[in-house]
C-alpha positions in Angstrom: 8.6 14.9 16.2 10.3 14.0 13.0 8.6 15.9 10.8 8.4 16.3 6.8 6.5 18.1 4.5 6.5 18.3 0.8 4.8 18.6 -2.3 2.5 15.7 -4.6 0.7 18.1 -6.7 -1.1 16.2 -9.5 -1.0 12.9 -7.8 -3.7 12.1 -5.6 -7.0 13.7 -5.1 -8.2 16.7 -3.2 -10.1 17.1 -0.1 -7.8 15.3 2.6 -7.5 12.4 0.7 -4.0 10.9 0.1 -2.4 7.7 -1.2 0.4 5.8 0.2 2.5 2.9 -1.0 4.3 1.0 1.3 7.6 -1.4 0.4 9.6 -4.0 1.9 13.6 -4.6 2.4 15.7 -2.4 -0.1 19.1 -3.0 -0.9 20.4 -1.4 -3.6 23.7 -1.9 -4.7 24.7 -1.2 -8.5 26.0 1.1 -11.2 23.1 3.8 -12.2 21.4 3.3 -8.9 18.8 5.8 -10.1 17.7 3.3 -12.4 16.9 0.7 -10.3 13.1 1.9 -9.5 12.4 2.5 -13.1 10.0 -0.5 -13.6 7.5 0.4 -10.8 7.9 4.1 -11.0 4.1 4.6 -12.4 3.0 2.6 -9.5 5.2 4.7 -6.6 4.3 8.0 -8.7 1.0 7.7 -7.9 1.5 7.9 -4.2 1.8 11.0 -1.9 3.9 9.1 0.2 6.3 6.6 -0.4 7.7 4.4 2.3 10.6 1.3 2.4 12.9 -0.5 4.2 16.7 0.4 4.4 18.8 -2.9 4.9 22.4 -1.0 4.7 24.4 1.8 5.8 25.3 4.2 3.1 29.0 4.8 3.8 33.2 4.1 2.5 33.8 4.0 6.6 34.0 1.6 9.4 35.0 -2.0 9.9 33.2 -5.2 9.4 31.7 -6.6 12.7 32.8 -10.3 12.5 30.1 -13.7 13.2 27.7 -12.5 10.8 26.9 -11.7 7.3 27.4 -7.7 6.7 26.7 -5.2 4.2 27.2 -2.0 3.7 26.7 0.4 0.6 28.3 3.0 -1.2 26.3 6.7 -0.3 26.0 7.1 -4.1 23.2 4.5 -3.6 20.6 7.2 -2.1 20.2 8.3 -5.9 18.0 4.9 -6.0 15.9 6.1 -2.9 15.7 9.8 -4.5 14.9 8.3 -7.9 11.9 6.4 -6.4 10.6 9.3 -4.8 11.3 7.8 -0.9 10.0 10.1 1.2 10.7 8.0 4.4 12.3 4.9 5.0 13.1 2.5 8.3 16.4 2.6 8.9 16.2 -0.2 11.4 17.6 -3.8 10.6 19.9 -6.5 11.4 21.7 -4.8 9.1 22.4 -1.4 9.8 25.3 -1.1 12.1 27.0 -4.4 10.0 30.2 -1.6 10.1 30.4 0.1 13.9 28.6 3.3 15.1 30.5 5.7 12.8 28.9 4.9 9.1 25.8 4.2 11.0 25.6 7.9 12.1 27.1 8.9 8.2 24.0 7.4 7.3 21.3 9.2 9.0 23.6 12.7 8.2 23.3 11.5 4.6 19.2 10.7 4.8 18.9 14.4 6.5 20.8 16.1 3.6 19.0 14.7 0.7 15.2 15.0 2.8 14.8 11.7 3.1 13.2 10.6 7.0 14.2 8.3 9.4 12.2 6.0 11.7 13.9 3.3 14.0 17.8 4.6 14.5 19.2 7.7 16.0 22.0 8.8 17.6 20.4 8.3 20.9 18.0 6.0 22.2 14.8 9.3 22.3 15.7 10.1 18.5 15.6 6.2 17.5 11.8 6.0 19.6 10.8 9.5 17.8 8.2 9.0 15.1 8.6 10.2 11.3 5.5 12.5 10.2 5.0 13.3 6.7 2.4 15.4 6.2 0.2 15.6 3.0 -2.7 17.6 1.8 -3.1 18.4 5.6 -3.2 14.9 6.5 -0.4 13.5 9.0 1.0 10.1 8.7 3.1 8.9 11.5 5.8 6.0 11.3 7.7 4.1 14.1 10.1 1.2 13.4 11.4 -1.4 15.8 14.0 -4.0 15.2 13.3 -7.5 16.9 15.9 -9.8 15.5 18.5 -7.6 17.2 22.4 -8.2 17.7 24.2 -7.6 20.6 24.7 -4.0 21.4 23.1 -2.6 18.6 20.2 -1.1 20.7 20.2 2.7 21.6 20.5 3.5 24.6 20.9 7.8 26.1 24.6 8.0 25.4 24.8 5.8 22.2 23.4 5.4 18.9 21.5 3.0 17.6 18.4 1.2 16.9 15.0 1.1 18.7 15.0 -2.3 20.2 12.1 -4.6 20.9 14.7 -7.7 21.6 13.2 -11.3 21.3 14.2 -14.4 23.2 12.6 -17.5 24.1 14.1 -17.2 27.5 11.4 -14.3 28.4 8.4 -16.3 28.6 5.1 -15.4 26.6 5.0 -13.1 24.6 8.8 -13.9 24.3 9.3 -10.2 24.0 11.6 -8.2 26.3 8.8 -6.6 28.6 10.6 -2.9 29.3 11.2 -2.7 25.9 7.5 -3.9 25.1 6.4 -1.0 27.6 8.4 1.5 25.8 7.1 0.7 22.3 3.1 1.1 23.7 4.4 4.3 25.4 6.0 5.4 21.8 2.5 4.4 20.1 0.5 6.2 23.2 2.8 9.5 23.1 2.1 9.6 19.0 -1.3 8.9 18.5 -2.4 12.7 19.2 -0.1 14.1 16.5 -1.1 12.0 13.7 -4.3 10.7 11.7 -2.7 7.6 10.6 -0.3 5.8 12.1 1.9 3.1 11.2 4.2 0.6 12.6 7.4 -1.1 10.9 8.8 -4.0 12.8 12.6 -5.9 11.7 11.0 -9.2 12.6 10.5 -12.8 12.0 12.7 -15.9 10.6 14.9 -16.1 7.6 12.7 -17.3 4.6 10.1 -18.9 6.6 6.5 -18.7 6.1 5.6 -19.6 9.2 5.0 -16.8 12.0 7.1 -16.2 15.2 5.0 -16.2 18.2 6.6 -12.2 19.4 5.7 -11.5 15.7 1.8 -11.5 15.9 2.7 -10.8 19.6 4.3 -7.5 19.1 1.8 -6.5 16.2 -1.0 -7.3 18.3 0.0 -5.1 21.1 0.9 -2.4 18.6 -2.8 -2.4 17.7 -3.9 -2.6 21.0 -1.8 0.6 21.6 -3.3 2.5 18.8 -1.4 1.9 15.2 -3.2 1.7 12.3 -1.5 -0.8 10.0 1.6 -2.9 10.9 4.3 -3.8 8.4 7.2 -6.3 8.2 10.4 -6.9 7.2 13.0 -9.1 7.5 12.4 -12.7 6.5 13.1 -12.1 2.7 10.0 -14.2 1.7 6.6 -13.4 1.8 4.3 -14.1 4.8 0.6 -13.6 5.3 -1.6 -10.8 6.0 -3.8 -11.0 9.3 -6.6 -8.4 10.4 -7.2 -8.2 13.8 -9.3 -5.4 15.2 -10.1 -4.5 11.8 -6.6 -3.1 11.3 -4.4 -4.9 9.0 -0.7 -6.7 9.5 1.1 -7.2 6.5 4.3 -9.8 8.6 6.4 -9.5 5.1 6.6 -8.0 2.1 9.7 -9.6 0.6 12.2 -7.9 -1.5 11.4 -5.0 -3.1 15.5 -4.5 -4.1 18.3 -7.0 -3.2 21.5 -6.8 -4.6 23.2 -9.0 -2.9 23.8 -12.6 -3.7 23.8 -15.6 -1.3 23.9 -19.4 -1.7 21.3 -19.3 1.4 18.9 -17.7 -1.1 15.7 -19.3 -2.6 14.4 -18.0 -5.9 11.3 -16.7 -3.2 13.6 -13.8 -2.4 12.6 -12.2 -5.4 9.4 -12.3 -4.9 7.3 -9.0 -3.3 4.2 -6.8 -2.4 3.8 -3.6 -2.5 0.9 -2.3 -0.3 -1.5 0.5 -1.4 -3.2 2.4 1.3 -6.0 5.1 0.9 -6.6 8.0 3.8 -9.6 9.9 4.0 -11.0 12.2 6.7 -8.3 11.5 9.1 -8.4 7.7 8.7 -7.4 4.9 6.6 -10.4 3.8 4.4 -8.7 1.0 2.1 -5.7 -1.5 2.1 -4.7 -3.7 -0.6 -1.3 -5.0 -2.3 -0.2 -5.8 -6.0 2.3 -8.1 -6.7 6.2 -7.5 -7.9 9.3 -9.5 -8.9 12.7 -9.0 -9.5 13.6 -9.2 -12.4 17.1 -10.5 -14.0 18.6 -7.4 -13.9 18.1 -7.0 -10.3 15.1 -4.2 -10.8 11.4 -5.0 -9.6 8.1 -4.6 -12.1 4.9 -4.7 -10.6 3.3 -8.0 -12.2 0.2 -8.1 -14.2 -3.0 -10.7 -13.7 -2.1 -11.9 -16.7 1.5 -13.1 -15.6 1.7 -16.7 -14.3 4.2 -15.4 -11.5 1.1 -12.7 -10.4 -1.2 -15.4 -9.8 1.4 -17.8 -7.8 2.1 -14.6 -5.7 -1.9 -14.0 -4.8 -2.0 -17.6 -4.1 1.0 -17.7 -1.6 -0.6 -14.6 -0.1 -4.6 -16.1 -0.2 -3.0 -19.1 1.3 -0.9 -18.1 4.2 -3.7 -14.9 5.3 -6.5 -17.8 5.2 -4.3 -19.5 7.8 -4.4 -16.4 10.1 -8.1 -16.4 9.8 -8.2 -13.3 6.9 -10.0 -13.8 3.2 -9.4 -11.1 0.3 -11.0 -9.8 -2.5 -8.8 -10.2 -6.1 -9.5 -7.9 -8.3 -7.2 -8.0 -11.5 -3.8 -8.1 -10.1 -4.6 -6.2 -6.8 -6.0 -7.9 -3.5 -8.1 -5.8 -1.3 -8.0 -6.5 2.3 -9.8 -3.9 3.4 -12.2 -1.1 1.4 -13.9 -1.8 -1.6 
């Protein structure tokens, strides 16, 4: 196991109860990178753990794979992650090898040295399907990433680096998931479940500013569930999606940007739009869930968005909207909407 323990004196309460806030895609990509987090730094600080998504490498190496659109990002941008108090992050995207093997594995070296933990890649196929424990006021919280919308070859396998794959295709059938890999991911959940009190998985999932829900998206969280996670989150589609609850557990299919510095003509002003999920553990379990609302602001650095901010209340509404569809009503309260817990 991926395990890593620190210190959060002075921000949560005692007794085995611990607080955790929970991000979408991060791309940061600027001058002072350890400035970047500065708007919703009251809002991470009051977490024990602090979780995101890593789009890019972190690397000067490596070529540009050609047919699609790359990134890749200079390692002076972990100051951002350090800055915002990251304690682990899914290094698992469509992004990640956009520059070959080698800055890919630079990467994770880089995430090692500075403490910062790794779910989803390794530099074989067992590392990329070990789960991330942090451990807090004696409370273990596992994580385990997956990346559907996969490009060819990018997949670990025992000899290679790379990502834990759960590949999509509507070739398979229903669930439109590859089934070995499917397997593997319930085997991952199944192996973990007895070394953690929460745990969570992070899927790289879903279509490109759409709304609406791929079929192997609620497929895959579904049999996560079923397997034994706790709470599912997404990333991916650079908009918000909605929230479902289905055995009482919650799935969150997509935060939005938290960070993205990177420019496209592809983009809608949504991409700046985001969540950021709060979630409460007590006695070994998860005993609430809710989100507040962020933006991007025009200097590229998010802000957590107050009730009284017009831009709050279209956010609540996408996200009322789009969970109603999926059969799941929340309580608002102020800026903050509580899925689950009171």
């Amino acid at each position: 196991m991926n395990e890593s323990e620190g210190q959060a004196a002075g921000r949560a309460d005692s007794g085995g109860r611990i607080h955790l806030a929970l991000a979408g895609d991060i791309e940061i990509d600027r001058d002072e990178p350890e400035k970047v987090f500065e708007h919703v730094l009251p809002e991470l600080n009051r977490a024990d753990i602090r979780f995101g998504g890593l789009e890019a490498s972190m690397s000067d190496k490596g070529s540009p794979v050609s047919g699609k659109i790359v990134m890749r990002h200079s390692p002076r941008m972990i100051e951002g992650y350090l800055a915002g108090g990251f304690d682990t992050v899914a290094f698992a995207s469509n992004h990640c090898m956009d520059y070959g093997i080698e800055p890919f594995v630079e990467t994770m070296e880089l995430l090692e040295a500075r403490g910062i933990a790794f779910s989803g890649s390794g530099r074989n196929i067992a590392e990329a399907r070990t789960p991330v424990i942090v451990q807090r006021k004696g409370v273990r919280a596992g994580f385990l990433s997956y990346v559907l919308n996969l490009p060819l070859g990018w997949g670990a396998n025992p000899n290679k680096p790379g990502v834990a794959p759960l590949r999509e295709d509507p070739l398979f059938g229903p669930p439109y998931l590859n089934e070995e890999e499917l397997e593997a991911m319930v085997e991952d959940i199944g192996s973990a479940r007895p070394h953690v009190d929460v745990l969570i998985a992070t899927f790289h999932w879903g279509s490109s500013q759409s709304r609406t829900l791929t079929l192997s998206q609620r497929a895959a969280a579904r049999a996560a569930i079923d397997a034994g996670a706790d709470l599912i989150i997404g990333q991916h589609p650079h908009i918000l999606q909605g929230i479902e609850v289905y055995r009482g557990k919650a799935i969150f299919y997509a935060l939005g940007n938290l960070v993205l510095d990177h420019d496209h003509p592809m983009f809608l002003p949504t991409v700046k739009e985001s969540i950021l999920v709060r979630c409460t553990v007590k006695g070994g379990e998860i005993r609430r869930v809710s989100f507040v609302p962020a933006l991007i602001g025009e200097d590229g650095r998010p802000a957590i968005l107050d009730e009284k901010d017009e831009k709050c209340a279209d956010i609540l509404g996408v996200m009322q909207k789009y969970s109603e569809n999926l059969g799941t009503e929340f309580q608002i309260s102020g800026n903050e909407g509580i899925i689950i817990g009171g």
